[in-house]
MARBA-3410 file (N, C-alpha, C, O; in Angstrom, 1 decimal):
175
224.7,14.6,201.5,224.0,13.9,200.5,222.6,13.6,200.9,221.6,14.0,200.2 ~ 222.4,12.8,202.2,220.9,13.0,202.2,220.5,14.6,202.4,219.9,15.0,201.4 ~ 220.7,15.5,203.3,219.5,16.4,203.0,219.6,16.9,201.6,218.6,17.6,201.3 ~ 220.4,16.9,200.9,220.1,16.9,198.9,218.8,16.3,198.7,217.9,17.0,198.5 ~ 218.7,14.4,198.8,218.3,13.7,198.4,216.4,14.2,199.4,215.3,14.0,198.9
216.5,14.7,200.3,215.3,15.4,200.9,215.2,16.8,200.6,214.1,17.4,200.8 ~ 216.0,17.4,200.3,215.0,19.0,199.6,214.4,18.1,198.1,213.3,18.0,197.8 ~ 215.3,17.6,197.5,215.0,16.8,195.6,213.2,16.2,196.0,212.1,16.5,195.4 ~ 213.5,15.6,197.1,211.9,14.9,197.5,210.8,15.8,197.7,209.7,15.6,197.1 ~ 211.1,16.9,198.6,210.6,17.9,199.1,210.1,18.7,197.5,208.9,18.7,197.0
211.0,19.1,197.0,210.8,19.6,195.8,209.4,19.1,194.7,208.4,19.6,194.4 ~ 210.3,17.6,194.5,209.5,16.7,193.6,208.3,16.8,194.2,207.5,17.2,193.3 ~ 207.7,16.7,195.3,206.4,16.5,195.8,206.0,18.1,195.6,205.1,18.1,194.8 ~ 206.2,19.2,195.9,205.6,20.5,195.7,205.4,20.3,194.4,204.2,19.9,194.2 ~ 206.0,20.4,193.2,205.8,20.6,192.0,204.8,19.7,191.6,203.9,20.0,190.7
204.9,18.3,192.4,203.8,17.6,191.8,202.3,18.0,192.2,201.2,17.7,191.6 ~ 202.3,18.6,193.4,201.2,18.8,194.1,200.7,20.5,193.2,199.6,20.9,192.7 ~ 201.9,21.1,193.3,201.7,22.6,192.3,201.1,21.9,190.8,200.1,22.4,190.3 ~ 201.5,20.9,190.3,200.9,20.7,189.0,200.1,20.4,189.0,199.5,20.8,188.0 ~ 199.2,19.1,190.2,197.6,18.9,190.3,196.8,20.1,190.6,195.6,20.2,190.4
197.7,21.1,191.0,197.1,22.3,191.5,196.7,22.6,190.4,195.5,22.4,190.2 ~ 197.4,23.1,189.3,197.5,24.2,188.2,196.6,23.4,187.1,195.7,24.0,186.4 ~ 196.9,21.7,187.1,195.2,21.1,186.5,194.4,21.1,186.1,193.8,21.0,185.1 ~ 194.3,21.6,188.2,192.6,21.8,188.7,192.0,22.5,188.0,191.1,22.3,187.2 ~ 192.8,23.9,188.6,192.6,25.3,187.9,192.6,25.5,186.2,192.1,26.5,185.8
193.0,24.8,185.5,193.3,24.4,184.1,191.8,24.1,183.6,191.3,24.6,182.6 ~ 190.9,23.1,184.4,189.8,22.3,184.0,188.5,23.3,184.4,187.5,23.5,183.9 ~ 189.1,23.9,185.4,188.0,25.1,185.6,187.6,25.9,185.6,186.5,26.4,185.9 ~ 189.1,26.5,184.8,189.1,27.2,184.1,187.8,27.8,182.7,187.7,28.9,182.3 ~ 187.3,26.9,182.3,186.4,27.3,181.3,184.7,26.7,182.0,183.8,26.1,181.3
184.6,27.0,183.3,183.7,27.0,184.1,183.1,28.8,184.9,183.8,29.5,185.6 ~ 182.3,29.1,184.6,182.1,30.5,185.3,182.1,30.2,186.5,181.4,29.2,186.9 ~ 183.0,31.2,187.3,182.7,31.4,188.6,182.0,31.5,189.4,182.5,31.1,190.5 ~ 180.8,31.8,189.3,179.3,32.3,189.9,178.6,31.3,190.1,178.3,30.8,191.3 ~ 178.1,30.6,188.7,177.4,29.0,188.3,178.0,28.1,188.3,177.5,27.1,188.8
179.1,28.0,187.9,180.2,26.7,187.5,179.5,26.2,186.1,180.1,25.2,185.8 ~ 178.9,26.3,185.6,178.6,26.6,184.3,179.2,26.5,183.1,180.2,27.2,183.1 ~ 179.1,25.7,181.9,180.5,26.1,181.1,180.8,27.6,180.6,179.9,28.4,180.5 ~ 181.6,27.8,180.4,182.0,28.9,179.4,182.9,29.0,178.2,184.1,29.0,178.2 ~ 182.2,29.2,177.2,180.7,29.9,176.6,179.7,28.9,176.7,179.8,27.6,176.7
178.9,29.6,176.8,177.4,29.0,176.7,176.5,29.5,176.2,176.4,30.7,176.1 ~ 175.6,28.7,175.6,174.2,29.6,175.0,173.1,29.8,176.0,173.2,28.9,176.9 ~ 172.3,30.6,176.2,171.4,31.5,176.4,170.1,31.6,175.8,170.0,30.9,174.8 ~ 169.2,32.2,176.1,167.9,33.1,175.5,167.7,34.1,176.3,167.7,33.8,177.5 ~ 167.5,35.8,175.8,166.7,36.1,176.9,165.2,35.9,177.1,164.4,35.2,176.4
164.9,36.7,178.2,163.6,36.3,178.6,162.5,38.2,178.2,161.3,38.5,178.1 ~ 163.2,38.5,178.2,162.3,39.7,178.2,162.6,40.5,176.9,163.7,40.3,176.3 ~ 161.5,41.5,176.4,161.7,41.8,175.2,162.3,43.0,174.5,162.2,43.6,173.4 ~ 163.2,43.2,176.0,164.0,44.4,176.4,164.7,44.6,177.2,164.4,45.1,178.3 ~ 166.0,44.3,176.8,167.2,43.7,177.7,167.9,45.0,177.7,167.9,45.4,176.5
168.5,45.6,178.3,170.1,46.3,178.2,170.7,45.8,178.3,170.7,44.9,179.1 ~ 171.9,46.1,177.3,173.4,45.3,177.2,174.1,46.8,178.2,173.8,47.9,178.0 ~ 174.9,46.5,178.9,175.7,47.7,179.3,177.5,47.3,179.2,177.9,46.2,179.2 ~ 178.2,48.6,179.1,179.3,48.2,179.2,180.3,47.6,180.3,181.5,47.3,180.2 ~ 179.2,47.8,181.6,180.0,46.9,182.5,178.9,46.2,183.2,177.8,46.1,182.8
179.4,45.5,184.5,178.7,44.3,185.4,177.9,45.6,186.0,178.8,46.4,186.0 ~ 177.0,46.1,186.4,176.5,46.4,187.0,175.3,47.9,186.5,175.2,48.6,185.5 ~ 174.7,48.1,187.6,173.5,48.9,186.8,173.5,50.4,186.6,172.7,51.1,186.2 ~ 175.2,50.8,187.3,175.5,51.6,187.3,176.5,51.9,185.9,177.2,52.9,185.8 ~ 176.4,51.2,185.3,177.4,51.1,183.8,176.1,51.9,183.0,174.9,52.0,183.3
177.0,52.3,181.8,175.9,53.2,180.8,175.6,51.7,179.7,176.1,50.6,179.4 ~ 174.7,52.4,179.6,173.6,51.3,178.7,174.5,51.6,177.5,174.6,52.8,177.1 ~ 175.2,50.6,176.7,175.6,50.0,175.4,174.7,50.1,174.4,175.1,50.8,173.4 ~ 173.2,49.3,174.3,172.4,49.0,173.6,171.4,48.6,174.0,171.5,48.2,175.2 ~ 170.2,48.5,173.4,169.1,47.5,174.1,168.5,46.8,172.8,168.2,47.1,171.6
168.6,45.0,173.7,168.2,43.9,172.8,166.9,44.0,172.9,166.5,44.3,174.1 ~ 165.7,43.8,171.8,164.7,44.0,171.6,164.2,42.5,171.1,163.6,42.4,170.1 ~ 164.3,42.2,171.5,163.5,40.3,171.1,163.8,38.9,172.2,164.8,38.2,172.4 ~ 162.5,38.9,173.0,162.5,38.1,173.8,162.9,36.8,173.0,162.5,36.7,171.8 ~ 163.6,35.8,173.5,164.0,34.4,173.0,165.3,34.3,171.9,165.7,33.3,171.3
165.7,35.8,171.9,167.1,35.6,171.4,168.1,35.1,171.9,168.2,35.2,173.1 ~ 169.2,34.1,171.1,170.2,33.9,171.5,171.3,34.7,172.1,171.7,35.8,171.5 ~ 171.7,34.3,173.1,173.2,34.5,172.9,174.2,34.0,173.8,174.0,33.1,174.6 ~ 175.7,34.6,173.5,176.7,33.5,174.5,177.1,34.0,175.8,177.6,35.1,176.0 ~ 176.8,33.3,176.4,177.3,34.6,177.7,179.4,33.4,178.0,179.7,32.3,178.3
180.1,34.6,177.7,181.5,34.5,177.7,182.3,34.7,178.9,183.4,34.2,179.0 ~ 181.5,35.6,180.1,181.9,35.5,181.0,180.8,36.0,182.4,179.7,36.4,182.0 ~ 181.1,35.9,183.6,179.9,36.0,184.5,180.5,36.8,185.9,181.6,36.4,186.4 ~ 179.7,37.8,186.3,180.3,38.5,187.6,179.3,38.9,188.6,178.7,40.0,188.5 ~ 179.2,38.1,189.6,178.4,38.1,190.8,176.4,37.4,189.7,176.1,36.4,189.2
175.6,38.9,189.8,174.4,38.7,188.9,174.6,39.2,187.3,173.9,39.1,186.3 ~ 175.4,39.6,187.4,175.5,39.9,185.6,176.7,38.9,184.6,177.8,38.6,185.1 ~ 176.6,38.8,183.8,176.4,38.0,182.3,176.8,38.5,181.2,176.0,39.2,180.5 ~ 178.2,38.3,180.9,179.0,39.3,179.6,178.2,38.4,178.4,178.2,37.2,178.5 ~ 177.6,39.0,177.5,177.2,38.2,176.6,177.7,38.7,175.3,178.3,39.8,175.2
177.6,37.6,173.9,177.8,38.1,172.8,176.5,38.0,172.1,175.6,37.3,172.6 ~ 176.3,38.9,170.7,175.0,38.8,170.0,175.6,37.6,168.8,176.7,37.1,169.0 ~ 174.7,37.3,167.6,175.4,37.0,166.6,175.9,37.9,165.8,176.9,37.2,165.3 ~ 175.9,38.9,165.3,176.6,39.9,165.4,178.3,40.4,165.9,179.1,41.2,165.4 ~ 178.5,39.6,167.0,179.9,40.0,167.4,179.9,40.7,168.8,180.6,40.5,169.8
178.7,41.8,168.5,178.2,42.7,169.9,178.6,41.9,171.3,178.1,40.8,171.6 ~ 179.5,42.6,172.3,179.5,42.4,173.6,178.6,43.4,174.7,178.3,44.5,174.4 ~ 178.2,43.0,175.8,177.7,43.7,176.6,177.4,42.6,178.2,177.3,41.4,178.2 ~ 177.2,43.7,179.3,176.9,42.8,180.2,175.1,42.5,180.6,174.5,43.6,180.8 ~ 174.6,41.9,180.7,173.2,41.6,181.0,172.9,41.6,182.3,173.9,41.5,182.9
171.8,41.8,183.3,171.3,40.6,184.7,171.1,39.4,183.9,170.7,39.2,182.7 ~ 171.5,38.5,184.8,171.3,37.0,185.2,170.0,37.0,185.1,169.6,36.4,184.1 ~ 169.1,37.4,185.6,167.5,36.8,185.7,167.2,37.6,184.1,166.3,36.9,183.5 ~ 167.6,38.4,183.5,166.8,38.5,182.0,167.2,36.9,181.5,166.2,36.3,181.2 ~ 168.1,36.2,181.4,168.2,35.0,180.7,167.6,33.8,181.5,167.2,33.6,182.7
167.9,32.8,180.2,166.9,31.8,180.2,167.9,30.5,179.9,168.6,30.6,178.9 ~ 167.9,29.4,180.6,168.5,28.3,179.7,168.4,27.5,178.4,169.3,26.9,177.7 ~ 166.1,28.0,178.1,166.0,27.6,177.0,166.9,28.0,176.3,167.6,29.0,176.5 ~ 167.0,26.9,174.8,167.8,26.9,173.8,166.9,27.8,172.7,165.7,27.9,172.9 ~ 167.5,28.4,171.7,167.3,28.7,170.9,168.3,29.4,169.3,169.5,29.6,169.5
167.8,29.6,168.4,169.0,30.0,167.5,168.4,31.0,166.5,167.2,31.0,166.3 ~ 169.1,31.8,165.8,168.9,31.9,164.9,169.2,31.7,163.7,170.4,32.0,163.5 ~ 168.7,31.4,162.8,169.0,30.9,161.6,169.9,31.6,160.2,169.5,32.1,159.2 ~ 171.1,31.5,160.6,172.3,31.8,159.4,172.2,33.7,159.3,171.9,34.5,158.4 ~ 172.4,33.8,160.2,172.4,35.5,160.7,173.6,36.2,159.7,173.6,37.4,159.3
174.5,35.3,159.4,175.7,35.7,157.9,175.2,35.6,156.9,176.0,36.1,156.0 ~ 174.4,35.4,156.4,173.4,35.0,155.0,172.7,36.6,155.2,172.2,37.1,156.2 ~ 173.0,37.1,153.6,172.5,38.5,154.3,172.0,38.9,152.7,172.3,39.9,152.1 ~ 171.1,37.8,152.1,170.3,38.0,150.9,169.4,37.4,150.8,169.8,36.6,151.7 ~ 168.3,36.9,150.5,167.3,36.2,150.5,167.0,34.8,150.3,166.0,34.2,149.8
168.1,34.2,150.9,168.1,32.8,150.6,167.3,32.3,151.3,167.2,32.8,152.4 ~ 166.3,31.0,151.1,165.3,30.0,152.1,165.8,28.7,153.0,165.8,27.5,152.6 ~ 166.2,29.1,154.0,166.4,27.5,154.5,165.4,26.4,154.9,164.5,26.6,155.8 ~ 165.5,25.4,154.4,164.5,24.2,154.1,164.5,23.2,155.8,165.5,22.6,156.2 ~ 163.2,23.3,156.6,162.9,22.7,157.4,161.9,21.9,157.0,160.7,22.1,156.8
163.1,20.4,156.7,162.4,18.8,156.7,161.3,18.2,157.7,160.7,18.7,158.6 ~ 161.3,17.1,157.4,160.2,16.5,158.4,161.3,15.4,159.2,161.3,15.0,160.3 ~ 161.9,15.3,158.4,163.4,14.1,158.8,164.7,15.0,159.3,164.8,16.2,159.5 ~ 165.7,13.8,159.6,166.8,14.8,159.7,167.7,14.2,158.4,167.6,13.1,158.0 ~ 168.7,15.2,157.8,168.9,15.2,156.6,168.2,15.3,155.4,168.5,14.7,154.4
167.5,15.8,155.4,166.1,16.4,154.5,165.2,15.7,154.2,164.8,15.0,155.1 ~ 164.7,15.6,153.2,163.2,14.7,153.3,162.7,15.8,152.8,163.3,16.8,152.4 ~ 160.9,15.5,152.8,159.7,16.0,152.9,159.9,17.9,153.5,160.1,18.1,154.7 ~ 159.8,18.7,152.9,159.8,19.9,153.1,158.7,20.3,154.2,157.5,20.0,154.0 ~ 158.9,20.8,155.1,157.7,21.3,156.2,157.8,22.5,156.0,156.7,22.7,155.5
158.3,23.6,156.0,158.5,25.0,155.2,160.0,25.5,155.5,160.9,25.0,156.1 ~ 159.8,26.7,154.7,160.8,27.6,154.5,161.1,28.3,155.0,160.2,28.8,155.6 ~ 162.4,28.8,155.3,162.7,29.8,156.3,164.0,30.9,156.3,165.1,30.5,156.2 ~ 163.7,32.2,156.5,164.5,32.8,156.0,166.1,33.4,157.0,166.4,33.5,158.2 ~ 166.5,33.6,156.5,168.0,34.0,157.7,167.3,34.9,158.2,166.4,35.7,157.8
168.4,34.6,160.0,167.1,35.9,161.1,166.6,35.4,162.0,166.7,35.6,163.2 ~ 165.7,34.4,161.3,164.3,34.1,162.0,165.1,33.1,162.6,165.9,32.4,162.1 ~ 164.4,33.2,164.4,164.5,32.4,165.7,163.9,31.3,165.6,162.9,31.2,164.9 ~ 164.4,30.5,166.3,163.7,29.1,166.3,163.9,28.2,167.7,165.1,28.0,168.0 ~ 163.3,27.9,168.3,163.2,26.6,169.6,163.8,25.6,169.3,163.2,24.9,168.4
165.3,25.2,170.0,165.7,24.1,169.6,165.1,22.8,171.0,165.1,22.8,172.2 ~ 164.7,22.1,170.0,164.4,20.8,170.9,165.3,19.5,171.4,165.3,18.8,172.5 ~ 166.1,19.5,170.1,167.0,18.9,170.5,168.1,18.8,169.0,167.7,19.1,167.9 ~ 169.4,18.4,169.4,170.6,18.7,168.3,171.2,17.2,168.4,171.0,16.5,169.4 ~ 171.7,16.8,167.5,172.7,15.2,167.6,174.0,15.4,167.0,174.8,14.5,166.6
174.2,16.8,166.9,176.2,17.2,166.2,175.7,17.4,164.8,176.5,18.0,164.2 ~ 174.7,17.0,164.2,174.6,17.2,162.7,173.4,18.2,162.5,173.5,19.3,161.9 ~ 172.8,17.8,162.8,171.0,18.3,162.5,170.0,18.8,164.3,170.0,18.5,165.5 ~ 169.5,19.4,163.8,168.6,20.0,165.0,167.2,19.9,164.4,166.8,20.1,163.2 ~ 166.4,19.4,165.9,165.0,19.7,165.5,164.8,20.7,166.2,165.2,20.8,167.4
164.1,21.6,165.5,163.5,22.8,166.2,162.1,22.8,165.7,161.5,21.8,165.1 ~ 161.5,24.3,166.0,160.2,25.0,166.4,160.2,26.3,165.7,160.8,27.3,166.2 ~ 159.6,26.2,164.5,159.7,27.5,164.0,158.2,28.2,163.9,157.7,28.3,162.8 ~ 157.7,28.5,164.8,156.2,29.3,165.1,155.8,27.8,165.5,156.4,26.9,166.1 ~ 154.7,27.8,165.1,154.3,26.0,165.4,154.6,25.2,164.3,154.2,24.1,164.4
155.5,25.5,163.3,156.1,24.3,162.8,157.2,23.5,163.4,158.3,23.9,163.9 ~ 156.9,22.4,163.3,157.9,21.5,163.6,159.1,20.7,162.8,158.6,19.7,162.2 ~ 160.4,20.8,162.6,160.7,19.9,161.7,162.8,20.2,161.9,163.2,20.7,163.0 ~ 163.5,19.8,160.9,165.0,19.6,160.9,165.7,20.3,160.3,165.6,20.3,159.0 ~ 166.9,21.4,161.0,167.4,22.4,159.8,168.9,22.2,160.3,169.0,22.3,161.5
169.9,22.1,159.5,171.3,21.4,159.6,171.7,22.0,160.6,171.5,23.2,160.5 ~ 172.3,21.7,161.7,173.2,22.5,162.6,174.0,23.4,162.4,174.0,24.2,163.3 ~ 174.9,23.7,161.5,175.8,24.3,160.7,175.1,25.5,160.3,175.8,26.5,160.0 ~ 173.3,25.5,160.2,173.0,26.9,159.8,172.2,27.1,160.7,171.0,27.4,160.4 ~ 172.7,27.1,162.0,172.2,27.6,163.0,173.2,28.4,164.0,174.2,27.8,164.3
173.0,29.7,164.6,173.6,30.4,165.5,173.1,30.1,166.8,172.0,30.4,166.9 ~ 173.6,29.5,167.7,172.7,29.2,169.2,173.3,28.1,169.3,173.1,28.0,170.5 ~ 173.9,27.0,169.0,174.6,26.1,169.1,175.5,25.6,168.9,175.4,25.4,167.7 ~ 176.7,25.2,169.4,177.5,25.1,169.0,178.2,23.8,167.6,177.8,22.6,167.7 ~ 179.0,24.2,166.5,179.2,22.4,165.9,179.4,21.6,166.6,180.1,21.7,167.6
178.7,20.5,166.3,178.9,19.3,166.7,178.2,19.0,168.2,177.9,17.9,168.7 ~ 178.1,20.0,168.8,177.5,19.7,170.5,175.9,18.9,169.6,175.4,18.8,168.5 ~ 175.7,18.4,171.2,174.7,17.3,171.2,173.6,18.4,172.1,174.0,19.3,172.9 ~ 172.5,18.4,171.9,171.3,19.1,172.8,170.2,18.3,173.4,169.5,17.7,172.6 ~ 170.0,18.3,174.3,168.8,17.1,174.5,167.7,17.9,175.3,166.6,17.3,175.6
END
């Protein structure tokens, strides 16, 4: 009966110690490996000609090439220097680490695929019109509060709902 009552102990304590284990790994799970970083995360690159390739390295065949410095995107996963990213589009590929940038940035309702204007206020929640803006067009985010973002669109300054923006996530906060 006792050594029952000490393997039961023995036991109890591995599994409990296996379950802090598997936790750990649970919480870190959405952390990249490389940076510790969340994952997904937003991005910009930095140069105005990026290759996407289809694998980590520079020996992979080139996918595509992104052509617009300060585009968004999500990087989904990370291996050594390269950076699985998505476009808004859907597009996967892997990047270098040094083309990206932490600046924030977005583009504006990239699903909107007719001529509609989105209105950047002077406020948040609308207000006073500062100008118009069409799906596509990139913008500098400054900062987000889960509802609304102020951004930078050329040198305008002003507020365009978070919800029609690609580069940030709902509801995340940006500072």
């Amino acid at each position: 009966m006792t050594k029952f009552r000490i393997v039961c102990g023995i036991l109890v304590a591995f599994s409990f110690f296996s379950g802090v284990s598997l936790a750990q790994e649970a919480a870190q799970r959405n952390a990249g490996p490389v940076t510790g970083l969340p994952l997904p995360r937003f991005v910009s690159l930095k140069a105005s000609e990026v290759n996407a390739r289809v694998g980590p390295g520079g020996e992979y065949q080139i996918a595509w090439v992104f052509r617009r410095a300060g585009l968004p995107v999500e990087v989904i996963a990370e291996f050594e220097n390269w950076r699985q990213v998505r476009d808004s589009e859907g597009g996967t590929g892997w990047v270098n680490a040094a083309l990206t940038s932490a600046r924030r940035t977005a583009v504006v309702a990239p699903w909107v695929k007719d001529r509609m204007l989105f209105r950047l206020t002077a406020t948040r929640g609308g207000g006073t019109l500062v100008a118009q803006i069409e799906p596509g067009a990139i913008v500098d985010i400054a900062q987000c509060d889960g509802e609304d973002c102020e951004v930078y669109a050329s040198k305008q300054k002003g507020y365009l709902p978070q919800k029609s923006l690609w580069g940030v996530y709902p509801g995340e906060k940006v500072k």
